[in-house]
C-alpha positions as CSV (number, residue, x, y, z in Angstrom):
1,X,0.0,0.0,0.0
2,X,2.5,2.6,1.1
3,X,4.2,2.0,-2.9
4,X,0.9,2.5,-3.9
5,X,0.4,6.0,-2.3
6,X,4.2,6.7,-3.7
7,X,3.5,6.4,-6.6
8,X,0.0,8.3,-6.4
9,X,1.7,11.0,-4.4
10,X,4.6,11.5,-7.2
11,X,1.5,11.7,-9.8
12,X,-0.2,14.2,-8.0
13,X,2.7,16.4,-7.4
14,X,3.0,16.5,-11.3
15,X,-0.7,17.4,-11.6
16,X,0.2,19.9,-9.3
17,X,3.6,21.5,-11.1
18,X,1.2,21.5,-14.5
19,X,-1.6,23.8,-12.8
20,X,1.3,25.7,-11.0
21,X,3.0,26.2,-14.7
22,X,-0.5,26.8,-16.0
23,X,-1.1,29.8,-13.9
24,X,2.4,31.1,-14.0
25,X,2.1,31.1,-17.7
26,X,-1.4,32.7,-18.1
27,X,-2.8,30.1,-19.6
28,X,-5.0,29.4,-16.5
29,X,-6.0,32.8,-15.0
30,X,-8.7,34.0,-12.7
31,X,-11.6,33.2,-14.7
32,X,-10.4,29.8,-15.7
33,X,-9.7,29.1,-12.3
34,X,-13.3,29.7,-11.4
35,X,-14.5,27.3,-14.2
36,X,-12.3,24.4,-13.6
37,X,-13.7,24.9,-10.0
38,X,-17.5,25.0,-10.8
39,X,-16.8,21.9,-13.0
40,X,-15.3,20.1,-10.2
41,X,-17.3,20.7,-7.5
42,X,-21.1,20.4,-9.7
43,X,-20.0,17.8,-12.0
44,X,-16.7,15.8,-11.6
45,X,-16.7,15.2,-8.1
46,X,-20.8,14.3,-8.1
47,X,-20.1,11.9,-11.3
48,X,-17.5,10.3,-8.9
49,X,-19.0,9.5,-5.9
50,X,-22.7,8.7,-7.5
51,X,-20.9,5.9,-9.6
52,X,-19.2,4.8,-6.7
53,X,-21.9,4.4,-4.7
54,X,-23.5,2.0,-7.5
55,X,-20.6,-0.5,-7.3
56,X,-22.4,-2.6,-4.8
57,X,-23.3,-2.8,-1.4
58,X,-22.9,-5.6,1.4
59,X,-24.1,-5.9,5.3
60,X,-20.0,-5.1,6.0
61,X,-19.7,-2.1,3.9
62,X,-22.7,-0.3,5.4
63,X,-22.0,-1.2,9.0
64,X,-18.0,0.3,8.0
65,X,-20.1,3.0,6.6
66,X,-21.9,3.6,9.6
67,X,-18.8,3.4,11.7
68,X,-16.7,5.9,9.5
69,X,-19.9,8.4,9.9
70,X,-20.1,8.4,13.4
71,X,-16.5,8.6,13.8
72,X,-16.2,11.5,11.2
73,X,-19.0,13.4,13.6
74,X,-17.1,12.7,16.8
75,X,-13.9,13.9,15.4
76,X,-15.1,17.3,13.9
77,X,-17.1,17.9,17.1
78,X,-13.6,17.5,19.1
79,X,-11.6,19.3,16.8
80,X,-14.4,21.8,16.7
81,X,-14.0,22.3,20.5
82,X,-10.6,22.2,20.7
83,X,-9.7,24.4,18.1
84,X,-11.9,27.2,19.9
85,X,-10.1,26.7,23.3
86,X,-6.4,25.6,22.3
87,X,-5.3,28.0,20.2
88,X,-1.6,30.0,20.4
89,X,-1.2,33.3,21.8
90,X,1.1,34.3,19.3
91,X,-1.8,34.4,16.5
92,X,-3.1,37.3,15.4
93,X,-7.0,37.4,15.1
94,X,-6.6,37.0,11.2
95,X,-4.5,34.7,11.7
96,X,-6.5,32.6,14.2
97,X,-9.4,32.4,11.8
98,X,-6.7,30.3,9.3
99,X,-6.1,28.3,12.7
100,X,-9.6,27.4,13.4
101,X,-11.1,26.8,10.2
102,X,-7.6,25.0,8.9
103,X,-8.3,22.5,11.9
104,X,-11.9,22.0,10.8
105,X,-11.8,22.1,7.1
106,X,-9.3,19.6,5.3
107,X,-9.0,19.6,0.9
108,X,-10.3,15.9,1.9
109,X,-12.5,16.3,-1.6
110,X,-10.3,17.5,-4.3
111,X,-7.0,15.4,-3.1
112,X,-8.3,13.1,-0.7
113,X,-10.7,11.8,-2.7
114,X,-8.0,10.8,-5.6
115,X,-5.3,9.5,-2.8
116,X,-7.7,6.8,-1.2
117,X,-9.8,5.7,-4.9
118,X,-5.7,4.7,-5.9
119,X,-5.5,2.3,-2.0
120,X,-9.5,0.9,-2.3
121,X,-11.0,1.8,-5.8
122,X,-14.7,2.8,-5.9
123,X,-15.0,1.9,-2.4
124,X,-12.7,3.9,-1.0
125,X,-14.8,7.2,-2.8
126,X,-17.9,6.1,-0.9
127,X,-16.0,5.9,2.5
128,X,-14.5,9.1,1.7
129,X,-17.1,11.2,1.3
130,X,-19.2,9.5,4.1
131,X,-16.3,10.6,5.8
132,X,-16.2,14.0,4.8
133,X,-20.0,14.4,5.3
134,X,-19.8,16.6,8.7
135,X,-16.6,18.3,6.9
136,X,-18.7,19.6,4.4
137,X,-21.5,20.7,6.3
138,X,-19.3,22.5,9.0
139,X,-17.7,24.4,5.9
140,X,-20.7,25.2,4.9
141,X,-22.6,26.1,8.2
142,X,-19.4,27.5,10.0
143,X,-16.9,28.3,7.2
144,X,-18.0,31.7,6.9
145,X,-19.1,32.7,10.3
146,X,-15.4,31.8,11.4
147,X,-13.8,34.5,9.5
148,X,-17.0,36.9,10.0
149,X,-18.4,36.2,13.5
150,X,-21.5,38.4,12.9
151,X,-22.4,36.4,9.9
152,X,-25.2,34.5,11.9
153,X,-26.6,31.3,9.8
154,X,-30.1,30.1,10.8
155,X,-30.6,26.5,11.2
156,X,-33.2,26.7,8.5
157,X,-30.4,27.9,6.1
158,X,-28.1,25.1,7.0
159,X,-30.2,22.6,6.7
160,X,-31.0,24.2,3.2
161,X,-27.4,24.4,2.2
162,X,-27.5,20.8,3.3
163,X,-29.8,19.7,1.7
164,X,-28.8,21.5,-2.2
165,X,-25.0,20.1,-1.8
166,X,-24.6,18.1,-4.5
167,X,-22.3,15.4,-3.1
168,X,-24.6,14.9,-0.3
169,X,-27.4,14.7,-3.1
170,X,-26.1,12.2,-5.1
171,X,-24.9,9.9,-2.3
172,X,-28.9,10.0,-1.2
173,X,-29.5,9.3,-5.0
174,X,-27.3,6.1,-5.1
175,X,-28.4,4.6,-1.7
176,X,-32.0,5.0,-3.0
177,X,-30.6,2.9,-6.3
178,X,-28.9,0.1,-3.9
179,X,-31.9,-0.1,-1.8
180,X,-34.7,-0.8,-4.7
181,X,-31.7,-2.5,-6.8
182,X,-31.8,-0.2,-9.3
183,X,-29.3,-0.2,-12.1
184,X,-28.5,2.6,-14.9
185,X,-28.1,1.6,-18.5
186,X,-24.6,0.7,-19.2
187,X,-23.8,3.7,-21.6
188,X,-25.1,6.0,-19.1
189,X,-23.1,4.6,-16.4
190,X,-19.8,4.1,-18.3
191,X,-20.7,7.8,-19.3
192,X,-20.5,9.1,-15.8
193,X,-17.8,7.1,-15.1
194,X,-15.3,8.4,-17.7
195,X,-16.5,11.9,-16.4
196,X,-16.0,10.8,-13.0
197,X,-12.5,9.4,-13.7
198,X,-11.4,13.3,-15.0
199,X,-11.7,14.1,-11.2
200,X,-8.0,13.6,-9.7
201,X,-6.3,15.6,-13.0
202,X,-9.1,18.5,-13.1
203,X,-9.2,19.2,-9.2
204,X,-5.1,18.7,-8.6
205,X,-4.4,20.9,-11.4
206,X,-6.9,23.6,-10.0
207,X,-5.0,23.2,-6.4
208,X,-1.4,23.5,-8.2
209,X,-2.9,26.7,-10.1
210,X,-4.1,28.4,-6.7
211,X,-0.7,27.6,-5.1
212,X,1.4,29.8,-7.9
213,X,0.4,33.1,-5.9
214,X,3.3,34.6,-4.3
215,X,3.4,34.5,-0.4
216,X,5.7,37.5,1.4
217,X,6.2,35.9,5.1
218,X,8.2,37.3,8.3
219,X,9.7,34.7,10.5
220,X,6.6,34.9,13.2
221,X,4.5,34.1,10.8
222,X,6.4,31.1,9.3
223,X,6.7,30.1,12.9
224,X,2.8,30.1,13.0
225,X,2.7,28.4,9.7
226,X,4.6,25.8,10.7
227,X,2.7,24.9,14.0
228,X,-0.6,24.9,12.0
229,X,0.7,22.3,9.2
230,X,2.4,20.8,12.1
231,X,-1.0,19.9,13.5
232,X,-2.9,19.7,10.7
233,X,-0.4,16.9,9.1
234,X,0.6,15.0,11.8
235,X,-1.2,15.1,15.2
236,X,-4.7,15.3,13.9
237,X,-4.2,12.4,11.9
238,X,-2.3,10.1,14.5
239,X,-4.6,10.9,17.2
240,X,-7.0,9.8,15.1
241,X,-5.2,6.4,14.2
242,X,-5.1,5.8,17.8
243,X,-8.6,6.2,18.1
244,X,-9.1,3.3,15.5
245,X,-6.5,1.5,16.7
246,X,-7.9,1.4,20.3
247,X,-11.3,0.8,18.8
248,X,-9.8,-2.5,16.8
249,X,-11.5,-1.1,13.0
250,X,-10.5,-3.0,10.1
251,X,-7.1,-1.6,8.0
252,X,-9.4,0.0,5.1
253,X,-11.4,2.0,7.8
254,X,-8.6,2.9,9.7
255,X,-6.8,4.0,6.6
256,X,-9.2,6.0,5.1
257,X,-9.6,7.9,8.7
258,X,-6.2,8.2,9.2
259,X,-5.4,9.7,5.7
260,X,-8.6,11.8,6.0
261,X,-7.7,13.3,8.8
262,X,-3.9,13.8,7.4
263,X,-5.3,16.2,4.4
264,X,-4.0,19.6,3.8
265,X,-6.0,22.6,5.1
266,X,-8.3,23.5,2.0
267,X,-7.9,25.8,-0.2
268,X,-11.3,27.5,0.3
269,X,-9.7,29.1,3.5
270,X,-7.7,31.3,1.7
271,X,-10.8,32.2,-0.4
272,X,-12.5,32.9,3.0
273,X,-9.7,35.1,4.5
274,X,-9.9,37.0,1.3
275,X,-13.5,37.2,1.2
276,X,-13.6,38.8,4.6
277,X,-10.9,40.7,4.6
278,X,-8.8,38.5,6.9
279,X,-5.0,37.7,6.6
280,X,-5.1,36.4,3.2
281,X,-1.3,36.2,3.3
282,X,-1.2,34.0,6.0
283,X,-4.1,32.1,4.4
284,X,-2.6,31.2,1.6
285,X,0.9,30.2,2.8
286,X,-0.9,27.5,5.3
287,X,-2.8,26.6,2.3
288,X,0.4,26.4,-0.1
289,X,2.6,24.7,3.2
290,X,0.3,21.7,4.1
291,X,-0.1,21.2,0.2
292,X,3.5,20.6,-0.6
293,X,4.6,19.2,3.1
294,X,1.2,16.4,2.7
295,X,2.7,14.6,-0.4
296,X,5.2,13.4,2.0
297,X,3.2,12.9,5.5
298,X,0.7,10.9,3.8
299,X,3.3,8.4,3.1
300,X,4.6,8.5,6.5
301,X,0.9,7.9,7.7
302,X,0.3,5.2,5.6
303,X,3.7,3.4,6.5
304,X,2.7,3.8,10.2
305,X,-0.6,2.2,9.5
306,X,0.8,-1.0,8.0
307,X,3.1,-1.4,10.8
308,X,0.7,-1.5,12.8
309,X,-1.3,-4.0,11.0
């Protein structure tokens, strides 16, 4: 497995030297950046986990299902809390907006998703974005209020950005299929799976297109930088593994957690800080940081895991 990741890590850091190149070039600017995202998020990524979901389903997968959920909720509630009450007196308000929203809100989607379909295939898409579930809605429900604490959201309007996110919808969509054993025609389904399979190039070449910004540091910030990434790469994610481990789950669930929880912080924060007039600097080195530093930590997670397996 770790060779595996390797060699899915060394391709992902070329999708990400392309979209870097890309934007350095002009041939991806501002606007195309905004496409390739829209496309991504409302049709690649959907395309990806719908199929998944329609690969097949036994008693085990939905009780490792169930388990991965709960889990998922359990570890964004803790993080949740202990981002609010452990954070470093050295930050800056702007800065500990990055903090706490770069503890909640991992890229898990555009680069996890591609890391764990290379260790477990379709099923490994349907655990992670089971997994990513309570990620998505806290991004959605808390993302903004974060950076803008007077941004108020109702729980009417969360359940309603809920209930419209596509990846959410179209995981409903395919357990509805499983449960009435429904099946689509093949060249719709081989359709949706080519479009599906564009995910990992589209998405990793959009992340290595946002990272070409230039970043301006001083050394307390880098210092800062460094402890976020720091926790965001490593003791997240092996706390974590010694929750599974101490719980006895099975190597694919604890992998897919462990990995999960070992994703870069996404790149929406930056968008965020920028959007509210927060350190957008700061932002975007933590994004740019736990980016790079990731394609090796992953591998160092994964060869924990099998050791202790």
């Amino acid at each position: 497995m770790t060779t595996i990741l390797i060699n899915t890590q060394l391709t992902i850091v070329t999708y990400l030297i392309v979209g870097f190149l890309l934007s350095k070039t002009g041939l991806i600017d501002e606007h195309a950046q905004l496409f390739i995202s829209n496309l991504t998020i409302n049709v690649l990524l959907p395309a990806s986990v719908f199929t998944s979901f329609l690969s097949g389903m036994s008693m085990d997968l939905l009780l490792s299902l169930g388990t991965i959920l709960i889990l998922a909720v359990g570890l964004e509630v803790f993080l949740s809390l202990a981002s609010k009450t452990g954070g470093s007196r050295r930050f800056t308000p702007g800065q500990a907006c990055v903090a706490h929203y770069g503890y909640l809100v991992s890229n898990g989607g555009l680069i996890g998703t591609p890391v764990i379909e290379s260790l477990f295939g379709a099923v490994g898409v349907m655990c992670c974005n089971v997994f990513m579930i309570p990620t998505r809605i806290l991004a959605f429900s808390a993302g903004e209020s974060i950076f803008n604490p007077s941004l108020k959201r109702t729980p009417q309007a969360v359940l309603r950005s809920v209930a419209t996110n596509k990846i959410i919808d179209v995981m409903a969509l395919g357990l509805v299929m499983i449960y009435f054993n429904l099946s689509l025609p093949a060249p719709i389904l081989t359709a949706l799976q080519k479009i599906g399979g564009c995910l990992a190039p589209f998405s990793l070449i959009l992340v290595g297109s946002l990272l070409a910004q230039r970043v301006k540091l001083t050394a307390p910030m880098i210092k800062n930088v460094a402890q976020i990434t720091l926790i965001r790469l490593l003791v997240i994610p092996l706390a974590a593994l010694g929750v599974c481990l101490a719980l006895r789950l099975d190597f694919q669930t604890t992998a897919v957690i462990t990995l999960l929880m070992g994703m870069p912080v996404g790149s929406s924060c930056a968008s965020f800080a920028k959007k509210y007039r927060g350190d957008e600097t700061f932002a975007s080195a933590v994004v740019l940081t736990s980016t790079l530093l990731s394609t090796v930590t992953l591998v160092l997670l994964m060869k924990l895991i099998e050791l202790a397996f």
